[in-house]
N, C-alpha and C positions, 0 to 999 in steps of 0.2 A: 749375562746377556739375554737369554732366555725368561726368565722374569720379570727385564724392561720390556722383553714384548708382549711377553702374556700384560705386566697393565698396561701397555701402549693399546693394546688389543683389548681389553674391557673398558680400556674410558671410549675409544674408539668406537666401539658396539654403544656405549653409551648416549654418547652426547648423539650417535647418529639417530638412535631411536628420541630422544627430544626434539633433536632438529625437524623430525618424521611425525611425529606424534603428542607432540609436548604442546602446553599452557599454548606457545606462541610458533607450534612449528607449523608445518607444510599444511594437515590437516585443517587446522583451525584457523589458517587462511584461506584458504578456498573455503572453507566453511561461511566467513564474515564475508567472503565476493558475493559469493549465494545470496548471503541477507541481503544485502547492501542494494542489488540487484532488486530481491523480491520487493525491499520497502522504496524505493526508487520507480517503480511501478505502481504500489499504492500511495506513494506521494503526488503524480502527474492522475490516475484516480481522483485522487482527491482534489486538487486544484481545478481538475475539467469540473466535477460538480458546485466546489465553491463558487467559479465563475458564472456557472449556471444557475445558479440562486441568487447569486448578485445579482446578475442578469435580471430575475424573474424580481426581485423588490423595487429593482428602478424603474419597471414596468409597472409599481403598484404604487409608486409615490405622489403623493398628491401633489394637483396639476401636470404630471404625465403618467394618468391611467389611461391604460389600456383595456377595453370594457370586455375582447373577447377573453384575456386572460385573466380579469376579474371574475365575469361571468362563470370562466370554468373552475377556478378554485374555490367559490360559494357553493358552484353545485359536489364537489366534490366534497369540501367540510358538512357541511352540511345536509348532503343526502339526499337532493332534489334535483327531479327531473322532467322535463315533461312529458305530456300524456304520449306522443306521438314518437319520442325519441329512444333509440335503445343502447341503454348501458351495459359498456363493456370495462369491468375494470381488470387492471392490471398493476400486476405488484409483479 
């Protein structure tokens, strides 16, 4: 009887540290919530700026241009300004 408990007791110790620590235990789920979390954050990131480029090409398509945001993304590629005005850029 003592020997069904010592292995009842080593698989027991066993499978608990898998269930704790293993491939797919307790660990490595909370670990994937973490991720899931962080790229769920750079996914809505990224959609606000996709939108906001979208945004900015249907404001450059011909027959509805927008001359002030034309205007700024020339001087910006481009590198011109004029004599009076002062550049500030920002990255």
């Amino acid at each position: 009887m003592k020997l069904f408990k010592g292995i009842a007791f080593v698989f027991g110790v066993y499978f608990l540290f898998h269930l704790i620590s293993g491939q797919y235990g307790l660990m490595s789920w909370h670990h994937l919530k973490r991720e899931i979390a962080y790229n769920e954050v750079r996914l809505k990131k990224s959609t606000e700026q996709k939108n906001e480029l979208k945004h900015m090409v249907t404001l450059l398509e011909p027959g509805n241009v927008d001359g002030d945001l034309l205007s700024e993304r020339a001087r910006v590629v481009l590198g011109y300004a004029k004599k009076d005005e002062k550049v500030i850029i920002l990255r």
